[in-house]
Every structure is written in structure tokens, then in C-alpha cells.
C-alpha positions as CSV (number, residue, x, y, z in Angstrom):
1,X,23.4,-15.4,24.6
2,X,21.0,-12.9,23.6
3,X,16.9,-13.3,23.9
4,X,14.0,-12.5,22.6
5,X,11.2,-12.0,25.9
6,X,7.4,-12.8,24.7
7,X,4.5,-11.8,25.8
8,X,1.3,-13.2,24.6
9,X,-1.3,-12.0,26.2
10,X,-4.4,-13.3,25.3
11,X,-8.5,-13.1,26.4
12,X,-8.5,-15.7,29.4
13,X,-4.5,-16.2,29.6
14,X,-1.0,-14.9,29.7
15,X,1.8,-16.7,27.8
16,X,5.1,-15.9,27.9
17,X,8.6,-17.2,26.6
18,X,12.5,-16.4,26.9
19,X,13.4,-17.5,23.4
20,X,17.3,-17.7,22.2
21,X,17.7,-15.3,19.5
22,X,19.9,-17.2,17.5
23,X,18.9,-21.0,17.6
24,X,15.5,-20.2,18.1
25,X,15.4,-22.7,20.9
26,X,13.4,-21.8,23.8
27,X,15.1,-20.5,27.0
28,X,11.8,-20.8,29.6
29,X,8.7,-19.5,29.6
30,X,4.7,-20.2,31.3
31,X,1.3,-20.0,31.4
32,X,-1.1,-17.9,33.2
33,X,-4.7,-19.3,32.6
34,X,-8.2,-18.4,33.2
35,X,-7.6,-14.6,33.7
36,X,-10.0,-11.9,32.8
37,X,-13.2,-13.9,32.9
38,X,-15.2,-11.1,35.0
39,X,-13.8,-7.7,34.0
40,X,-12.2,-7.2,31.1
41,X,-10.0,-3.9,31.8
42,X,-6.6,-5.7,32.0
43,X,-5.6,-5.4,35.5
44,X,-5.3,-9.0,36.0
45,X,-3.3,-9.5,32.8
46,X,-0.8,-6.4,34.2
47,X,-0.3,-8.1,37.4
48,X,0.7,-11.5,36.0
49,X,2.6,-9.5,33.4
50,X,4.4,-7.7,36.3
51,X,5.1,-11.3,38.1
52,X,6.5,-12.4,35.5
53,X,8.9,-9.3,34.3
54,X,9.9,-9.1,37.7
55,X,11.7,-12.4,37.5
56,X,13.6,-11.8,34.4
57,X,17.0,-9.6,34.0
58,X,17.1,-7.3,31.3
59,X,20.6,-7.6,30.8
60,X,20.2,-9.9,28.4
61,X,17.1,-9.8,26.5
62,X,17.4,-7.8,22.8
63,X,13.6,-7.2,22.2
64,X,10.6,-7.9,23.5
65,X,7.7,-9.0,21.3
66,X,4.0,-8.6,21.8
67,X,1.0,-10.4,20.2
68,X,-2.1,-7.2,19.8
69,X,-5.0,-8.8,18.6
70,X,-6.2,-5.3,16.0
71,X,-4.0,-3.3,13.7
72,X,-6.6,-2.5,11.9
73,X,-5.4,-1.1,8.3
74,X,-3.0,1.0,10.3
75,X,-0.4,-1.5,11.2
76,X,0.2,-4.1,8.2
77,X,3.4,-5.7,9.3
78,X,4.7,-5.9,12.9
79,X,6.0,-2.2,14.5
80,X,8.4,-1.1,16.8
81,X,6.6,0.3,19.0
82,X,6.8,4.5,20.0
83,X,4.6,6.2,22.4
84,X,2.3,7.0,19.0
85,X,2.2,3.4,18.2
86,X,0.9,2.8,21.8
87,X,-1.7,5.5,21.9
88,X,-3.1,4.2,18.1
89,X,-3.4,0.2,19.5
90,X,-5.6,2.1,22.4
91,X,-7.4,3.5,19.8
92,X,-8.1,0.5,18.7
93,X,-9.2,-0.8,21.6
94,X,-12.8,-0.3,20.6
95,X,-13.3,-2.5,17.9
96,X,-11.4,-5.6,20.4
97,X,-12.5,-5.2,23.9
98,X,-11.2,-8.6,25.0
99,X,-7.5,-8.9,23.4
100,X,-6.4,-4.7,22.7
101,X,-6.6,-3.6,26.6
102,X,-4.7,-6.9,27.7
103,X,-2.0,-6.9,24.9
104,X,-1.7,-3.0,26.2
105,X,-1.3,-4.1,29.5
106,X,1.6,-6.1,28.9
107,X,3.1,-3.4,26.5
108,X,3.1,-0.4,29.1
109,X,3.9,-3.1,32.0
110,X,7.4,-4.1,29.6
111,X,8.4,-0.4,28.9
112,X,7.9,0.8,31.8
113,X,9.7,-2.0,33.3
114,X,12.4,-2.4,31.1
115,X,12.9,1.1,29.6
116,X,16.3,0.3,27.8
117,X,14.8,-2.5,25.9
118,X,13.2,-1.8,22.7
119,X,9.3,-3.1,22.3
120,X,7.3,-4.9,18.9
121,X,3.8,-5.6,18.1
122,X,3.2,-8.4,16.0
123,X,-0.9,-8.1,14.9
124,X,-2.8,-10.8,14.2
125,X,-5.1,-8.9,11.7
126,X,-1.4,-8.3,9.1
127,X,-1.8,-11.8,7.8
128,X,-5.1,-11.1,6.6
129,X,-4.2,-8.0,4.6
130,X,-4.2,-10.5,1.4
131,X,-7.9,-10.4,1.8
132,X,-9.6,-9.7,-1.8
133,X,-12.2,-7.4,-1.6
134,X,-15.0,-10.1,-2.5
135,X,-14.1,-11.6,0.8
136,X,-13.0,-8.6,3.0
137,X,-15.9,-5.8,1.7
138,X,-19.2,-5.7,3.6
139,X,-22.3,-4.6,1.7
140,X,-23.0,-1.4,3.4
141,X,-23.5,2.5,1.8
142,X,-20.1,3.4,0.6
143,X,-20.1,6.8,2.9
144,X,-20.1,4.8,5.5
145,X,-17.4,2.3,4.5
146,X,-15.4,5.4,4.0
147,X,-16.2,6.9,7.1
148,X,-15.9,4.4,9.5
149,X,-12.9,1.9,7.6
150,X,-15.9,-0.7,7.4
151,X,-14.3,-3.9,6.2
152,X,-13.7,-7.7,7.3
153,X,-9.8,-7.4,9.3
154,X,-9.4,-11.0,10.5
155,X,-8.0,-12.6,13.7
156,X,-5.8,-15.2,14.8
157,X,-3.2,-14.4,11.5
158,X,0.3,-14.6,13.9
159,X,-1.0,-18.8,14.3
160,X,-2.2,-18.9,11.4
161,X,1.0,-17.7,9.8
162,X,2.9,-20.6,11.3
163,X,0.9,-23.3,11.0
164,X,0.4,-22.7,7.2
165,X,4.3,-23.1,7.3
166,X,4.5,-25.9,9.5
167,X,1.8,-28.1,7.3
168,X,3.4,-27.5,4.6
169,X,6.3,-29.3,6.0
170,X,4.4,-32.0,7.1
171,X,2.8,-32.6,3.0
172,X,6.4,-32.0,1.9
173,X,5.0,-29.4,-0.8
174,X,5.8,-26.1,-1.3
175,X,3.2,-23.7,0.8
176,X,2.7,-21.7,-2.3
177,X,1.4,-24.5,-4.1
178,X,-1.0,-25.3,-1.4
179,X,-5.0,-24.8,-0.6
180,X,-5.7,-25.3,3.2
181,X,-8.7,-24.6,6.0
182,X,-7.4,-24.1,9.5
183,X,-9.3,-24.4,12.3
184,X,-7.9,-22.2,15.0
185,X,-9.7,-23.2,18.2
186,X,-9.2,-22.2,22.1
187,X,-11.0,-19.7,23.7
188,X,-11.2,-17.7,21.0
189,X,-12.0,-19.4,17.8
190,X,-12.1,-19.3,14.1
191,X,-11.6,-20.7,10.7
192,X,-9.5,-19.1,7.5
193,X,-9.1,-20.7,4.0
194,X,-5.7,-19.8,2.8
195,X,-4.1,-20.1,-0.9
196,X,-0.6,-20.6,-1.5
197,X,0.1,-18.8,1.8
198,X,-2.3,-16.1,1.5
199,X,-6.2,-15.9,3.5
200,X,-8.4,-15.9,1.3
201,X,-10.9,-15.6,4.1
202,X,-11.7,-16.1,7.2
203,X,-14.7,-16.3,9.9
204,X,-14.0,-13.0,12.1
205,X,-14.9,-9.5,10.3
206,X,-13.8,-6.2,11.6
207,X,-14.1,-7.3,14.9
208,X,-12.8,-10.8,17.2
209,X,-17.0,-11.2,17.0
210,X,-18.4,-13.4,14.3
211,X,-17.9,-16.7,13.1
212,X,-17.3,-20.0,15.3
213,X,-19.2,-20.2,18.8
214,X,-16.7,-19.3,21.2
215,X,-15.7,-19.3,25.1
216,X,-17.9,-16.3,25.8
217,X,-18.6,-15.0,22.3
218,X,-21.9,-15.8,20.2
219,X,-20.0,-15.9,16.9
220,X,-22.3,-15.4,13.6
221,X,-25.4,-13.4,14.5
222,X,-28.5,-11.8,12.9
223,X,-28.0,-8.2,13.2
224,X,-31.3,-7.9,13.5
225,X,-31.2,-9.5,17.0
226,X,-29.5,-6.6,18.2
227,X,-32.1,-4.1,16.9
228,X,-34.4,-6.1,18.8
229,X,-32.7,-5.7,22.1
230,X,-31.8,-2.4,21.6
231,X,-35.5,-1.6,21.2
232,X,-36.4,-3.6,24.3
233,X,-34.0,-0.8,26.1
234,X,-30.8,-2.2,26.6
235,X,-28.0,0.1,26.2
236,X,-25.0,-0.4,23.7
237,X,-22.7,-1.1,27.1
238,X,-25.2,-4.4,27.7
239,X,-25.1,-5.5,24.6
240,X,-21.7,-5.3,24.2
241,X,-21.3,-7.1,27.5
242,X,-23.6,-9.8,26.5
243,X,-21.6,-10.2,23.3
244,X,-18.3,-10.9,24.4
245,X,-18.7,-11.8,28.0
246,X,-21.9,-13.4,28.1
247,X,-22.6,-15.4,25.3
248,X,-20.9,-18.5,23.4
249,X,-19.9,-21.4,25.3
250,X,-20.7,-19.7,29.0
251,X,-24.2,-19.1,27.6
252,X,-25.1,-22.1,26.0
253,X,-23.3,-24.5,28.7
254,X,-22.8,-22.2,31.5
255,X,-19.3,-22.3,31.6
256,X,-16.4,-21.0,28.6
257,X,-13.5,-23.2,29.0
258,X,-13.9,-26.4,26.8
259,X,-12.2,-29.1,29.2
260,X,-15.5,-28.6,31.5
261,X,-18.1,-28.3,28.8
262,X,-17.0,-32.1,27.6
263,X,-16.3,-33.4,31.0
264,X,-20.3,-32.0,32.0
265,X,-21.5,-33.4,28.7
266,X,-19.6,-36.7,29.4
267,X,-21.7,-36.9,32.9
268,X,-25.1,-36.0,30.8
269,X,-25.6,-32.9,31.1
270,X,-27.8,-31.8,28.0
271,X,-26.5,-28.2,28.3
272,X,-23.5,-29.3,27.3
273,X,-24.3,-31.9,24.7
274,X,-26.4,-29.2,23.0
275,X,-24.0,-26.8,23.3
276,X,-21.6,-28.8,21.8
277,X,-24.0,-30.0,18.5
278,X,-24.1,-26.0,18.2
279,X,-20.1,-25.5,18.5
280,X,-19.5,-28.8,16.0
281,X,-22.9,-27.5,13.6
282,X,-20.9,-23.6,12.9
283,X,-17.1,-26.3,12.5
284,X,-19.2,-28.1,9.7
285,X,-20.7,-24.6,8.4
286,X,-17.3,-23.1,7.6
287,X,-15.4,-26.2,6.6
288,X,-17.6,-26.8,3.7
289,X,-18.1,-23.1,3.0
290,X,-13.9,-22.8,2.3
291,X,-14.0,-25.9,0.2
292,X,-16.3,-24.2,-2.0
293,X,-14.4,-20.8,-2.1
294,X,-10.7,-23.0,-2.4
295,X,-12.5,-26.0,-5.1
296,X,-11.5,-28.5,-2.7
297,X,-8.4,-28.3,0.2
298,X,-5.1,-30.3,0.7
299,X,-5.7,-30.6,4.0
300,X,-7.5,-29.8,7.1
301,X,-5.8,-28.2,10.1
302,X,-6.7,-28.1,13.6
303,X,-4.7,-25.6,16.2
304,X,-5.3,-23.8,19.5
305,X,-5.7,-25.1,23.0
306,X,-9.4,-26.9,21.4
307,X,-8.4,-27.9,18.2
308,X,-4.8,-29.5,19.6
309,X,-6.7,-31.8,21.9
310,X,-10.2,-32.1,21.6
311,X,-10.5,-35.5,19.7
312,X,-13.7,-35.5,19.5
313,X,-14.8,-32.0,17.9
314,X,-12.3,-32.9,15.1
315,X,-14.1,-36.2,14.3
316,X,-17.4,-34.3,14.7
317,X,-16.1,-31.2,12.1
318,X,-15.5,-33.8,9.7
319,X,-17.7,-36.5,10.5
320,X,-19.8,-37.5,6.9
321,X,-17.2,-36.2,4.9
322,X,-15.9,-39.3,3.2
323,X,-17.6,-38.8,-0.1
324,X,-15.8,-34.7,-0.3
325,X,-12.6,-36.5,0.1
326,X,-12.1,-36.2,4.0
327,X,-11.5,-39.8,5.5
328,X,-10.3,-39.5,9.6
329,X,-8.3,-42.4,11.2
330,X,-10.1,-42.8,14.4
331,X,-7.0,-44.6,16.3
332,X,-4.9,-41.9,14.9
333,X,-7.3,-39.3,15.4
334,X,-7.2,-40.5,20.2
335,X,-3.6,-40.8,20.2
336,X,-2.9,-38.4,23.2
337,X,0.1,-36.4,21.7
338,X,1.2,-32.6,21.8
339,X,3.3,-33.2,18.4
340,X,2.2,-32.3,15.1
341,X,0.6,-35.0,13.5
342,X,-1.5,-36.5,10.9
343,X,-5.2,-38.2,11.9
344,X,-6.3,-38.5,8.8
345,X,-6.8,-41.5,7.1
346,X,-3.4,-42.7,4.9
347,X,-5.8,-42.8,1.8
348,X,-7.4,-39.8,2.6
349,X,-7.5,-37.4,-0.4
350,X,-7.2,-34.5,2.0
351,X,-5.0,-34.5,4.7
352,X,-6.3,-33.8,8.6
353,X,-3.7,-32.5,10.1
354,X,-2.7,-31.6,13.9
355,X,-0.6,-29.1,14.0
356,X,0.3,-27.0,17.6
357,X,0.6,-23.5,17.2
358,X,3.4,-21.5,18.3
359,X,2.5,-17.9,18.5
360,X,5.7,-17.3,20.5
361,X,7.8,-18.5,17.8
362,X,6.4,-16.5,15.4
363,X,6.4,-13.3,17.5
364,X,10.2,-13.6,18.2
365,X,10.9,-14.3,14.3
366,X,9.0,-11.1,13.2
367,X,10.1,-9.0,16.1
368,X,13.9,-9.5,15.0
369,X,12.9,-8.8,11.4
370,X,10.8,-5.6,12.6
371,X,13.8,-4.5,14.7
372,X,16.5,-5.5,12.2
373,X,14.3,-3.6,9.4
């Protein structure tokens, strides 16, 4: 038996999976979570990485696949991966300060560990390359466009590759025939209206930074705020700090993970409650912004560590929705369950669907295409 290793190394957590090349069934794998909170450099990613490759035989594994957040327009289908390959996802780095350094981590830690064992990055961005330029083009002087390859990339497109595929199975339709808005929500978070298999859009831009309130991310800001601190003095390290460390979640609750931001609101804590009106306010935003740019949705999906068990921000996303079609099933809506499942209403015109992600899956299917191609 031949496998395909994983490594999915994302902001706050390492996941990783031994998957069978052939039956697709999974081998073993884990979870590393809460990583990276305070420094953001990847050295606590590389020494989980190197835990867990130190474990693991080479003898028998045929690739090994990585998730990297940013491929920019470089890197449109998942690569095998050179020494240039790895020097241009550093250079990318930049534009995805919490995802590029970590997914390199776990790149340099597997070659350098297993040498004889060829390496693939899968990007998140290559699903998004369907983007028309209505929805991908920002309105900026066209020098600097040029210049600068100034344009909306989109995140999150391994997951949201598989769960297009996997609700589609669910509604028994073809996923070409299909409109549907996925919610992908964990640490990192966002939204993308897809078309017969294709985005159509989606909430992040060029960078992991707009869109949904996040862990430590602000999501959707006015530029203009940034003028204004820059003018009060701080310096462009601050304010990227306070973006993507600082804000989101941690700064409207005072902690990023999700688990704790109910649990404190459950107690009464009206950091939390209001931090959550703001996180459910930016759901409702984007879900009926992509039912105006789709004419209407099939069904509603909900994936990522948030959106797989967080009853209650699903009912909140869609709560007032009956008359645009959107009817949830409260019962079915609690049911504890890590299956994929519907919670929507059985007379619901548009489905609300459940459906766990499985980035690792997806990874090792487009890691033996990339290494077969």
C-alpha cells in the first residue's frame, strides 16, 4: 500500500493525514491546534511539523501534498514543487502573513526530511481563477493594477472545491446545474457564491484580509481608517500587526477561538454577545449580497471548524429569511453530528446544508493528478 502524506498547515493549527492512495480511505492522521497565536514566523508550525514527520516512514509514502494559502496568478493549478517553486510561495508571503510562512514551514520541514519523496502545493486561491473581472477587478488607476497585479485572488478554494462536490451529492443534481453560497467558517472565515462549479465571488480580495469578521482579522474595512492611523504615526509593521493579529474576534471579545466567545457570551458577557451580533451582522451581509449576484441559491452551505458546529450562528445567518425562500429546521438544525447533513426545513425552497470539509482529501486527489500530470 502506497500513501499520500498531508500537511495542512493552517493559521492557528496543523492538520495532517496518511491517506491510501488508492481507496482514498484514510490511513491516520491529527490535529495540532491553537499554534501561532503570538508570533506568526512559523516556528511553532515547523516543530509540530517536525513531530509529526518524525513518526512517519518514508518507505511508503508516494507524495506529499501541501495546502499554501496564495498562488497568486502565478500558480493556477496545484505544482510540484522545485526549489523555484519554493522561493516564488516566499515571495508571496507578503500579501499572506498568517498562512504563506506556515504552509512554508511544513514544505522545507518535508523535503528536507524526506528528500526522496516528491512535494505538491495545492493553492487555495486556483479555485477562484473563474473569477470574472466584474467580481475580481478593483477600481484603482490601471498603472497601478499593472504594476502591482492589483486584483481580488480568493481564499479558502481547496474546501470550497469539495464541498461544492459534496452538496451536490447531497441535492442529487448535477454541480453544473447548481447556484450555491458557502459559508466557510473557522478561524479564518469567508463566503463565495459559486455557479455550476465555478466562484463567481467571494469575500477575501488579494489578500486572507477582508470580508467576514474573523479569529484575529477585522474583515471589511474603510480604507480610510488606515489613512487615519497612519497619520496618527503608526508604522505599516503596526498596522499590519493590528490587522491580522489584533483585530476580529480577539478584539471585539478578547479572545479568537469561537468555542470561548459563545461559552463567555453564554455566561453574559456583553463582549461577547456584541461581538457575536457583529460576526452574525457581516454572515447576513454576504448571504444576501450572493443571492442577488446568483438570482436566488439552491442551497446554503456551512463548513469549517465554525460553520460545522456552531448551531447557533447558522440560525442567526439565516434567521428572517423565510420570505427569500430560506426556512431552517430548528431540531435538525441542534442535532450534534459531524456528518454531512441537511438543517433546513423539508419545504424549504433552498436547501441549508452542513457539509464537513475535507481539505485533506482534496489535497491528496490533486497532488496525484499534479504528480501523474
Amino acid at each position: 500500500m502506497t500513501v499520500v502524506l498531508v500537511l495542512n498547515a493552517g493559521s492557528s493549527s496543523l492538520k495532517w493525514r496518511l491517506i491510501d492512495s488508492v481507496s482514498e480511505i484514510p490511513v491516520r492522521g491529527g490535529i495540532v491546534e491553537r499554534l501561532g497565536h503570538d508570533r506568526g514566523d512559523g516556528q511553532e508550525h515547523e516543530a509540530a511539523i517536525r513531530d509529526v514527520l518524525a513518526e512517519l516512514g518514508q518507505d511508503r509514502i508516494a507524495v506529499i501534498g501541501h495546502r499554501v494559502v496564495r498562488g497568486g496568478s502565478r500558480f493556477e493549478s496545484a505544482t510540484v514543487i522545485t526549489d523555484q517553486v519554493e522561493q516564488q510561495i516566499a515571495e508571496l508571503a507578503v500579501l499572506a502573513p498568517l498562512h504563506n510562512p506556515v504552509n512554508l514551514a511544513g514544505i522545507r520541514a518535508a523535503r528536507s526530511t524526506f528528500g526522496g519523496v516528491p512535494n505538491v502545493a495545492v493553492f487555495d486561491t486556483a479555485f477562484h481563477r473563474t473569477l470574472p473581472a466584474a467580481a475580481a477587478s478593483y477600481a484603482l488607476p490601471a498603472d497601478l493594477v499593472q504594476r502591482h497585479a492589483l486584483r481580488r485572488y480568493g481564499f479558502h478554494g481547496i474546501s470550497y472545491q469539495f464541498v461544492s462536490a459534496r452538496a451536490a451529492e447531497m441535492l442529487g443534481r448535477p454541480l453544473s446545474q447548481l447556484r450555491l453560497i458557502v459559508f466557510h467558517l473557522g478561524n479564518g472565515a469567508s463566503a463565495c457564491a459559486i455557479a455550476g462549479g465555478r466562484s463567481v465571488d467571494t469575500s477575501m480580495g488579494m489578500t486572507p484580509l477582508p470580508g467576514l469578521v474573523m479569529g484575529t482579522r477585522a474583515g471589511d474595512l474603510d480604507p480610510g481608517v488606515l489613512i487615519a492611523l497612519g497619520r496618527s504615526g503608526l508604522g505599516w509593521d503596526q498596522l499590519e500587526t493590528i490587522l491580522t493579529r489584533e483585530s476580529g474576534l480577539r478584539a471585539l471579545a478578547g479572545t479568537e477561538d469561537m468555542r470561548d466567545v459563545h461559552a463567555a457570551a453564554a455566561g453574559g458577557d456583553p463582549a461577547a454577545a456584541g461581538a457575536l451580533e457583529v460576526y452574525h451582522h457581516r454572515l447576513r451581509h454576504y448571504l444576501g449580497a450572493y443571492l442577488a449576484q446568483l438570482g436566488g441559491a439552491d442551497a446554503i452551505v456551512f463548513t469549517g471548524g465554525v460553520g460545522e458546529h456552531a448551531a447557533a450562528t447558522r440560525a442567526a445567518a439565516v434567521e428572517g429569511m423565510e420570505r427569500l425562500g430560506i426556512r431552517m429546521d430548528a431540531d435538525r438544525n441542534a442535532e450534534a453530528a459531524d456528518h454531512a447533513r441537511t438543517v433546513s426545513d423539508v419545504d424549504s425552497p433552498i436547501a441549508v446544508l452542513v457539509v464537513p470539509t475535507d481539505e485533506e482529501l482534496e489535497i491528496a486527489r490533486q497532488s496525484l493528478a499534479a504528480l501523474s500530470a
